[in-house]
Phi, psi and omega in degrees: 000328202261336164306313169311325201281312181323268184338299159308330194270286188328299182298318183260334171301325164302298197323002185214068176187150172306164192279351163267325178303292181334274196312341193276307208261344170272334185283337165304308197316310170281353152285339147305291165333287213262328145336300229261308184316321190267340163305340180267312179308317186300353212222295176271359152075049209270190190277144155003269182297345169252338160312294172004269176316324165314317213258312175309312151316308158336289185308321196288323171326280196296304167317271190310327162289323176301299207297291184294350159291313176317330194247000166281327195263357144314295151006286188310334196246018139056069161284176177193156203075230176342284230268320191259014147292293200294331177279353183265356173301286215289331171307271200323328232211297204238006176277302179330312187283338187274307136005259165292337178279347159267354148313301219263304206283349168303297208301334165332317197265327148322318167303312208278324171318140217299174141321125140341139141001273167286135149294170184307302181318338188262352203236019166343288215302303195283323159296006142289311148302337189267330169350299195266320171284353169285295184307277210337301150336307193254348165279336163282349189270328193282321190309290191289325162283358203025053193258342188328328143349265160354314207273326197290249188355305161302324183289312197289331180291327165256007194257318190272350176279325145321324167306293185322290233242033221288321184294009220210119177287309183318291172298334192302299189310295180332297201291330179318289155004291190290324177295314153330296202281340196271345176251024155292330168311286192339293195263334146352300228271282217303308189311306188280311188120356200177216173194077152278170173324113188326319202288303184293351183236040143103319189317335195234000000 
């Protein structure tokens, strides 16, 4: 939960704060994120090789959030020709991709983990809360990133191994998750004609 609570805060809190407080809190985020991360990893205790992957997302993680804050806030004093390519390049396009993608293979690796103590049925509450604020999460960060693809792909892939793995809190959470965001895409999708960006269809 408190990785969902980080993740969520970190992802939705600029968007509504002026643009040097917004950067300040971005610049907080991956140290918050990957704090909350590695407290979990601490908790499910996973084998050698997915602390690894964990560490490799991670990095990916952290990297594709530094690069688009940087080139957002290039951004932000409104260069133009050259300069306002290459900085919506390195945001719009491979900070995001990076971004995220290093998001989606963490959570990759929270599924693969060994089973919990509890099964999922006893821990209802808090995977449900966490579900939801995770999905909620990756569909406005994937939406507004034009990353949404990444999370649908993710989804065929983990949403039926969460099943497999239905006693398992960890996978379970994921695969809810994943199922949340894609079918908020859904009415996203139906609502709009398609899936822009909030900002292009006015939301931000």
């Amino acid at each position: 939960m408190a990785f969902a609570v980080a993740l969520a805060a970190g992802h939705h809190v600029p968007a509504f704060l002026p643009e040097r407080p917004a950067d300040w809190v971005d610049l907080l985020t991956p140290f918050a994120v990957v704090g909350a991360a590695a407290a979990l990893l601490l908790v499910l205790r996973p084998p050698a090789w997915l602390a690894l992957a964990a560490g490799v997302a991670a990095t990916a993680y952290v990297d594709g959030h530094g690069i688009h804050l940087a080139a957002n806030s290039i951004s932000h004093e409104e260069p133009t020709g050259a300069v306002e390519a290459r900085a919506h390049f390195w945001d719009e396009e491979f900070g995001h991709l990076e971004w995220h993608l290093g998001l989606l293979g963490f959570l990759a690796v929270v599924a693969a983990c060994p089973a919990a103590d509890a099964p999922a049925a006893r821990r209802s509450g808090i995977v449900a809360a966490s579900a939801a604020l995770l999905g909620f999460t990756l569909f406005t960060s994937s939406v507004e990133g034009g990353t949404w693809p990444l999370v649908l792909a993710a989804a065929v892939l983990l949403v039926p191994y969460g099943i497999l793995r239905a006693r398992t809190v960890a996978a379970v959470t994921v695969a809810a998750a994943l199922v949340v965001a894609a079918a908020l895409m859904g009415v996203w999708g139906l609502l709009q004609g398609g899936m822009p960006e909030f900002s292009d269809a006015g939301w931000l």
